[in-house]
N, C-alpha and C positions, 0 to 999 in steps of 0.2 A: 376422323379429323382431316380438314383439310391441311394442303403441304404448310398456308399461311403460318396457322395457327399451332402445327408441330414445332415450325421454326420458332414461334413464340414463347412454346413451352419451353421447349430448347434453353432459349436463350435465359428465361426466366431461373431457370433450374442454374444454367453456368453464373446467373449473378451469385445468386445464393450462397452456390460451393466454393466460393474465391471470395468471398466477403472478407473474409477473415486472412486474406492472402495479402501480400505486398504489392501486389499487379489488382488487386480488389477495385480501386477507384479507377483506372485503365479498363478495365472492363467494365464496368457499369457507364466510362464514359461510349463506348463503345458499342454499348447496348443502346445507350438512348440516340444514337448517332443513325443506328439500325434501323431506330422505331420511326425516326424522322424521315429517313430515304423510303420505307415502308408505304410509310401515311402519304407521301409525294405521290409512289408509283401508283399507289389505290388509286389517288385521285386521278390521273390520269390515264388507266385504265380504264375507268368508269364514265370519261368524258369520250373516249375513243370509242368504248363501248355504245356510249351514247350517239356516233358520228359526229361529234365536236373535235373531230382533226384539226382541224385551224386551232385549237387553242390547245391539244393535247402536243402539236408535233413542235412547237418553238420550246415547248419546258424539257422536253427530250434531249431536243438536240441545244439544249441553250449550253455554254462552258460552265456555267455554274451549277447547273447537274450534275453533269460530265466530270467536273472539277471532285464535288462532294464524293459522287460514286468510286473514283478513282482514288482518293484521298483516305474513304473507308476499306477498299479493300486491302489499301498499304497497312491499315492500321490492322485492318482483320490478321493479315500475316506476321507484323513483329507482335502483337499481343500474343498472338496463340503461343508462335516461338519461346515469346519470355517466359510463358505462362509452364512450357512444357521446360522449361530451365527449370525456373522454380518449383514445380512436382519433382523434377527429378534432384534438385538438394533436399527438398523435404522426405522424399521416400529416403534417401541415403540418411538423412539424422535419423528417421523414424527406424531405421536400422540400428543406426552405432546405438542409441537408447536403447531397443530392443535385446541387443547384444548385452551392454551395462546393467539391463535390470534380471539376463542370464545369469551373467558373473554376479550379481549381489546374492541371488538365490542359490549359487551352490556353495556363494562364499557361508553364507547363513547355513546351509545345512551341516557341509566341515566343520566350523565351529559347533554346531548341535553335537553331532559327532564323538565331536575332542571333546568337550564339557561332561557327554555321556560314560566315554569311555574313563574320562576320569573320576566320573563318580562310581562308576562301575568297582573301578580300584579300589577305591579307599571305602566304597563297601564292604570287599572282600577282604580288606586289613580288617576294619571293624569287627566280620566276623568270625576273623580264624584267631584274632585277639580274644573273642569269646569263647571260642573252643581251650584257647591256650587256656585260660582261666579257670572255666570248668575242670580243667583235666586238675591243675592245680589243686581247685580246690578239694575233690573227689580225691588226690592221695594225700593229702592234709590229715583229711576225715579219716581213711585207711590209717593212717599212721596214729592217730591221737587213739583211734580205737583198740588198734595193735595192743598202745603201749598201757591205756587204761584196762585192757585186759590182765595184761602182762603182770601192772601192778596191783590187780585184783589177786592173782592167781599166786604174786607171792605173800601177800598180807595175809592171806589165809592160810598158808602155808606155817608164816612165822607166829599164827596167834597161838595159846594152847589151847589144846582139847578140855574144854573144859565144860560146867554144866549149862544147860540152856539159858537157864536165870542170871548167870552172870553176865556183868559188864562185857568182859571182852567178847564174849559169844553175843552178846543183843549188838556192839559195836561191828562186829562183822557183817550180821545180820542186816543192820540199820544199811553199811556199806554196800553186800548186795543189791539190795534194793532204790540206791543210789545209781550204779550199774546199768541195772536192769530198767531203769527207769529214764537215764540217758540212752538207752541204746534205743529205747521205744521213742524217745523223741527224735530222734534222726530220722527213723522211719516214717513217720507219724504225719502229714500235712497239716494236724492240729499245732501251734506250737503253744500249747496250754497243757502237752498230755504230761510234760515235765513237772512244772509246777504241780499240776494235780498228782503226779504219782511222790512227791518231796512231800 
C-alpha cells in the first residue's frame, strides 16, 4: 500500500471508532477537511508532474491554500487533544463500572453464602428434630412393651390352674396370643401381620 492510501485507511478506520463519541461529528468534519487538501495536493502534483508550473506554483503559494492547510493542521491538534480527553473519561467510567459490576458479583455471592449457610441450619434443626423423635418414639415402644409384658406376666399369674377347656385357661390363651401377635407386628414391615394373627 502506498503512504496515500494508508493515511486513508487511517483515517477511515478513526471515523468509525469515534462515531459513537462526543468529538464523533469534529472528526468526521475533519476527515472530510483531509480529503479536500488531499484531492487539491493530487491535483497539483500531477500538473507539476506534468510540467504545468505556471498553474501548479500560484494554488501552492496562493493564501488560500496556505490558509486551508494551516487551519487543518490547528484543527488536526485540538481534535486529537479533545479526543484523547475524552478516551481518557471514557477509560476511567469504563473503570468505575467495571469496578461496580466487581462489587455487585461478590455482593451476589455473600448473599449466596448467608442464604446457604442458613439453609444449612435449619437443615440441621430439621434433622436432629428427627433424631429427637425417633429416639422418642423407640422408648415409647420399649416402655408400652415393658409394661404389656409386665401385665401379661401378672394375669397369668393371678389366673387359676385350671383345666384346658375352661374359660379362664382359653382366656389366657386367647391373651397370649394377643401378645405374641402384637409383638410380631412391631417387628414385622407387614402391618397386616396383626390383624391376621387377631
Amino acid at each position: 500500500k502506498s503512504l496515500e492510501q494508508q493515511l486513508a485507511g487511517t483515517l477511515a478506520e478513526t471515523k468509525t471508532l469515534t462515531a459513537g463519541m462526543n468529538l464523533g461529528g469534529e472528526m468526521a468534519l475533519l476527515i472530510a477537511e483531509s480529503e479536500r487538501l488531499r484531492t487539491t495536493e493530487t491535483t497539483m502534483l500531477e500538473q507539476m508532474q506534468a510540467g504545468r508550473w505556471d498553474i501548479a506554483r500560484p494554488t501552492i503559494s496562493s493564501s488560500e491554500y496556505q490558509l486551508k492547510k494551516k487551519l487543518y493542521e490547528i484543527n488536526t491538534d485540538t481534535t486529537v487533544g479533545a479526543l484523547q480527553i475524552e478516551l481518557g473519561q471514557t477509560q476511567r467510567k469504563t473503570e468505575r463500572i467495571n469496578a461496580l459490576m466487581t462489587a455487585l458479583r461478590v455482593a451476589a455471592l455473600a448473599l449466596l453464602l448467608l442464604v446457604g449457610a442458613r439453609h444449612a441450619r435449619s437443615l440441621q434443626r430439621e434433622i436432629d428434630e428427627q433424631v429427637r423423635l425417633r429416639q422418642q418414639l423407640a422408648q415409647s415402644n420399649q416402655q408400652l412393651e415393658a409394661k404389656v409384658t409386665e401385665r401379661t406376666a401378672a394375669l397369668q399369674q393371678s389366673l387359676p390352674q385350671t383345666s384346658s377347656g375352661s374359660p379362664a385357661s382359653w382366656g389366657a390363651m386367647k391373651l397370649m396370643q394377643c401378645h405374641s401377635a402384637w409383638q410380631q407386628g412391631r417387628q414385622s414391615p407387614n402391618p397386616g401381620v396383626l390383624a391376621s394373627a387377631g
